[in-house]
C-alpha positions as CSV (number, residue, x, y, z in Angstrom):
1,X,-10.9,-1.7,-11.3
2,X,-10.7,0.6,-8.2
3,X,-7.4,2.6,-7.8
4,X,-7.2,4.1,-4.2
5,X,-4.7,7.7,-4.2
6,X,-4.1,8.3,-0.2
7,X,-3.2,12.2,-0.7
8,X,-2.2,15.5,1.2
9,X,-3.5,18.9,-0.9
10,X,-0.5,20.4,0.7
11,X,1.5,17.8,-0.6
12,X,3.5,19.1,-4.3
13,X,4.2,15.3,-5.5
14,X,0.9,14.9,-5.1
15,X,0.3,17.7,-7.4
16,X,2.3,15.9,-10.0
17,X,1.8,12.4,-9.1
18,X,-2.2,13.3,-10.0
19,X,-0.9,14.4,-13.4
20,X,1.4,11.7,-13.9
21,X,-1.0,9.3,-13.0
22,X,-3.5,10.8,-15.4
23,X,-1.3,11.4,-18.4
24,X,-1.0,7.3,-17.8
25,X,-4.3,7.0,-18.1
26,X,-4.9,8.5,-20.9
27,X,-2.7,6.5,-22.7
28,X,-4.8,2.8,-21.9
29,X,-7.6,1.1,-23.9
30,X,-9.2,0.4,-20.5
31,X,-9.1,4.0,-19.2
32,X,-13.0,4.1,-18.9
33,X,-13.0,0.7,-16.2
34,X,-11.0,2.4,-13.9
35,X,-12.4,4.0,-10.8
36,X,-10.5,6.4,-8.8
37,X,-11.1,6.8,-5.2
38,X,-9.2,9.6,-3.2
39,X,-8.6,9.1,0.5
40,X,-7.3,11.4,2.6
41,X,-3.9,12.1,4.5
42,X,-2.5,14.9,6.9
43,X,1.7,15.2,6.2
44,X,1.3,17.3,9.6
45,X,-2.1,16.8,10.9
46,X,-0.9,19.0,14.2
47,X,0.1,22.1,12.2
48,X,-2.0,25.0,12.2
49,X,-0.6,28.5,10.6
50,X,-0.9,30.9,13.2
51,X,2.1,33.1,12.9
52,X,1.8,33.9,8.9
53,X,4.2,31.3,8.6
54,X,5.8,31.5,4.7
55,X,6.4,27.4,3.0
56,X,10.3,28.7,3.1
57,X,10.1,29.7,6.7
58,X,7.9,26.0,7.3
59,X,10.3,24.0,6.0
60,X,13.3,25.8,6.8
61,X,11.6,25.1,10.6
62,X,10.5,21.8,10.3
63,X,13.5,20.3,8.4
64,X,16.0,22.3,10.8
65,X,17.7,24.0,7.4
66,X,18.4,27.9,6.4
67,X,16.4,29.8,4.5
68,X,18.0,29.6,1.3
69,X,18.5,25.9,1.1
70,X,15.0,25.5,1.3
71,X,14.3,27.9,-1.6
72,X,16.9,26.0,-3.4
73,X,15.2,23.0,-2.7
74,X,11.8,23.7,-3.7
75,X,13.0,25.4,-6.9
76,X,13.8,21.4,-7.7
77,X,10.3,20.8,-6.9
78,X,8.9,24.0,-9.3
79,X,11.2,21.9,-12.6
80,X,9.5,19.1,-11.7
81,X,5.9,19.9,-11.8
82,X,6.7,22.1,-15.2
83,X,7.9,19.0,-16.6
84,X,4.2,17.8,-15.4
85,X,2.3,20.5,-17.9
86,X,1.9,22.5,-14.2
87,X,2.8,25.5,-12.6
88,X,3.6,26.1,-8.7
89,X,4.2,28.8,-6.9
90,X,6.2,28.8,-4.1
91,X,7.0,32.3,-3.1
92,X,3.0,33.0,-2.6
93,X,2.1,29.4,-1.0
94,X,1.0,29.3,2.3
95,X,1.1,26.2,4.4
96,X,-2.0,25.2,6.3
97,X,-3.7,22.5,8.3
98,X,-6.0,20.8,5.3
99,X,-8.4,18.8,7.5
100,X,-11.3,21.0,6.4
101,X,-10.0,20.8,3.1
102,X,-10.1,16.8,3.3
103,X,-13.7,17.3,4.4
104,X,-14.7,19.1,1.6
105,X,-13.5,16.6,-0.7
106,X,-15.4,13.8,1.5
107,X,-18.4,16.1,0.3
108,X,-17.5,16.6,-3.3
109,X,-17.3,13.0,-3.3
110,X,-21.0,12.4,-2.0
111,X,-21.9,15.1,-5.3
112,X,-19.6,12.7,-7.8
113,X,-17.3,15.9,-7.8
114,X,-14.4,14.4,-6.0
115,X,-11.8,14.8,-8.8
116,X,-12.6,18.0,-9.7
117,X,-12.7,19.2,-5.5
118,X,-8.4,17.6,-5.6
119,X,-7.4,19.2,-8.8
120,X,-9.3,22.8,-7.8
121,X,-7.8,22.2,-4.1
122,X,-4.0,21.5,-5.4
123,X,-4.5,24.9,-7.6
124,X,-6.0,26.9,-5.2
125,X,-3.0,26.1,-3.0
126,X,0.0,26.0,-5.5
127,X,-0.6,28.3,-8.2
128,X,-3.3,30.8,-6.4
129,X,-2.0,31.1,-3.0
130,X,-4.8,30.4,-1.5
131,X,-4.9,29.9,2.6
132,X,-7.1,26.4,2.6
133,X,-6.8,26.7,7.0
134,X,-9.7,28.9,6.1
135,X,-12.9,28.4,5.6
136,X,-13.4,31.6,3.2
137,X,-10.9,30.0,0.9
138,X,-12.6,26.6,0.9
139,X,-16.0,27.8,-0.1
140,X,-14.6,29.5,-2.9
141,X,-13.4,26.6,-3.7
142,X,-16.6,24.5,-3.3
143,X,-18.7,27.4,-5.3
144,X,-16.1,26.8,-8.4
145,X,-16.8,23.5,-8.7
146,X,-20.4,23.4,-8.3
147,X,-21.4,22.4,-4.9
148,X,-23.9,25.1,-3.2
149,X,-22.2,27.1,-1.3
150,X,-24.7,27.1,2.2
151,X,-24.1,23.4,2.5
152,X,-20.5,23.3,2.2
153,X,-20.5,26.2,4.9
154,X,-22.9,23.7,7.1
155,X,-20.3,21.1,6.7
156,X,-17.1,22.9,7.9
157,X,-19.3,24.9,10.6
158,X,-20.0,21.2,12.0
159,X,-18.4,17.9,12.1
160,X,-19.8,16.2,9.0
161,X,-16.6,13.8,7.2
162,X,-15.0,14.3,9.9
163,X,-14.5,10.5,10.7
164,X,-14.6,9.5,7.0
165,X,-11.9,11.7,6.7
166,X,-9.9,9.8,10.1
167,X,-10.9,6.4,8.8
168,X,-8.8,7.1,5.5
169,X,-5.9,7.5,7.8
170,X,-6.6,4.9,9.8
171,X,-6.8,2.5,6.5
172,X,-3.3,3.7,5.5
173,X,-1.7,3.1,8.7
174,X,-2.8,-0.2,8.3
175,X,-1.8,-0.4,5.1
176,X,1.5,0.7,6.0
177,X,1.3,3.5,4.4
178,X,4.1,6.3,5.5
179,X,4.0,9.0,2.8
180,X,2.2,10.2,-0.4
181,X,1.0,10.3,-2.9
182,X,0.7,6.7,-2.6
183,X,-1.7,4.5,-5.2
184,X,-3.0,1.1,-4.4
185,X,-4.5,-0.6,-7.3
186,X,-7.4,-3.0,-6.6
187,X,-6.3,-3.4,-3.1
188,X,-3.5,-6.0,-4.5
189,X,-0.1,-3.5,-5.8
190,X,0.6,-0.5,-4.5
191,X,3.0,2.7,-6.2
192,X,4.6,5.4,-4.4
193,X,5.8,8.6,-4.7
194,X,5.0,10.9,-8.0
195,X,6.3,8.7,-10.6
196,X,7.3,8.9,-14.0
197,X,3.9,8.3,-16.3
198,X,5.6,5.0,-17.6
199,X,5.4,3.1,-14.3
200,X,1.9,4.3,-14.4
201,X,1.1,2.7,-17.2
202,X,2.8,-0.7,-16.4
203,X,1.4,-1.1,-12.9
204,X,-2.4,0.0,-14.2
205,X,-1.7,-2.5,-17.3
206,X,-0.6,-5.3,-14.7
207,X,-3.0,-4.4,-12.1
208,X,-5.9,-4.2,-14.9
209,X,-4.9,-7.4,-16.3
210,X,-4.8,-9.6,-13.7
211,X,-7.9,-7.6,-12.6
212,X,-10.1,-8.8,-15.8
213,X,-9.0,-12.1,-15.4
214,X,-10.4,-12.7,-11.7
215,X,-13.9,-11.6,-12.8
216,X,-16.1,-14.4,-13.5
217,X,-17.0,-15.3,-16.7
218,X,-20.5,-15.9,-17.3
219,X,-22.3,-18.9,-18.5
220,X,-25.3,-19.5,-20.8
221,X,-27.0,-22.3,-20.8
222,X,-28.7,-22.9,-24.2
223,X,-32.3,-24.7,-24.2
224,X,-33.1,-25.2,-27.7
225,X,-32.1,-28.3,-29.2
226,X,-30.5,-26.7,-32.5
227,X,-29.7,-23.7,-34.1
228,X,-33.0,-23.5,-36.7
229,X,-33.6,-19.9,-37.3
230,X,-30.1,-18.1,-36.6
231,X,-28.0,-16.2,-38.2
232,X,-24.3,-16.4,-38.1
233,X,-20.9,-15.4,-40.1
234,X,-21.9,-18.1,-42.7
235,X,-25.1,-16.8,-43.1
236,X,-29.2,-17.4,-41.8
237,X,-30.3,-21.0,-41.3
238,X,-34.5,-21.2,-41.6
């Protein structure tokens, strides 16, 4: 069963909605017929760092709040992902435009490395710091998780992903999609928002049953007359 996570690397409950979502997994008999496929979403696809802007000073500008109430704010969001097993950093994060970071992932996917391109992504932006508006930053990034470093720096010299990456957006517009993380489970139920493993594990339990129950069931159509020469919980017949 394909699950479908529309995602921002800038985004923190994304952070922890990818480890919730996870520890869920984890937990199911059926963990190794599930398929994840990121897609990509821009929370402010206009934004571009150019002033050394600080998250504090971002959001303290963009939600029209001082200073201090958006430290006190995030340090809500810090509890949070500790109570997820992770660790952010706010005080060294740097907000950024994460188009090119998007693309990257398109191209980790293409390599089967699109899980591990999120998870090194959502570090390298929470806990290291990192600046992902750049491209140096990104291809440190790509080099840790095994892609070769000359063509990720073709890639984000170019325009390669760049409409894969706009075609995820489009599909969660028309989804009516309007914030993330947000998980749609084989395109039928969709979960929003970093919640609590639990309601992982009942919507992928749901999802997966109903799931396994639509695939056809397959047939066989026997053409010997009996069953000379078998073997069977009673034992052989010769």
């Amino acid at each position: 069963m394909k699950v479908e996570i529309w995602s921002d690397v800038m985004c923190p409950f994304c952070y922890i909605g990818k480890r919730h979502f996870e520890q869920a997994i984890e937990k199911l008999p059926f963990k190794n017929e599930i398929e994840v496929d990121w897609k990509s979403y821009q929370l402010n696809p206009e934004y571009h760092n150019t002033n050394n802007e600080t998250i504090y000073d971002y959001l303290s500008r963009s939600k029209g709040m001082p200073i201090e109430q958006a430290k006190q704010m995030t340090k809500q969001v810090v509890e949070m992902a500790s109570n997820a097993g992770l660790t952010i950093d706010f005080d060294k994060n740097v907000p950024a435009n994460t188009f090119d970071a998007h693309r990257l992932i398109h191209l980790a996917a293409k390599h089967g490395l699109q899980d591990l391109a999120e998870e090194k992504l959502f570090e390298a932006h929470f806990v290291k710091g990192l600046n992902l508006g750049k491209a140096s930053a990104l291809l440190n990034v790509a080099e840790e998780i095994g892609l070769v470093r000359a063509e990720a720096e073709s890639v984000l010299k170019g325009d390669e992903f760049a409409e894969a990456v706009r075609y995820d957006v489009y599909e969660s517009q028309n989804l009516g999609i309007r914030g993330v993380p947000y998980f749609v489970m084989d395109r039928k139920y969709g979960v929003s928002g970093a919640q609590p493993v639990q309601a992982f594990t009942d919507a992928l339990t749901q999802s997966f049953t109903e799931w396994k129950e639509a695939q056809p069931k397959t047939q066989i159509t026997s053409l010997n007359k009996n069953n000379d020469a078998v073997c069977d919980e009673n034992g052989c017949e010769i």
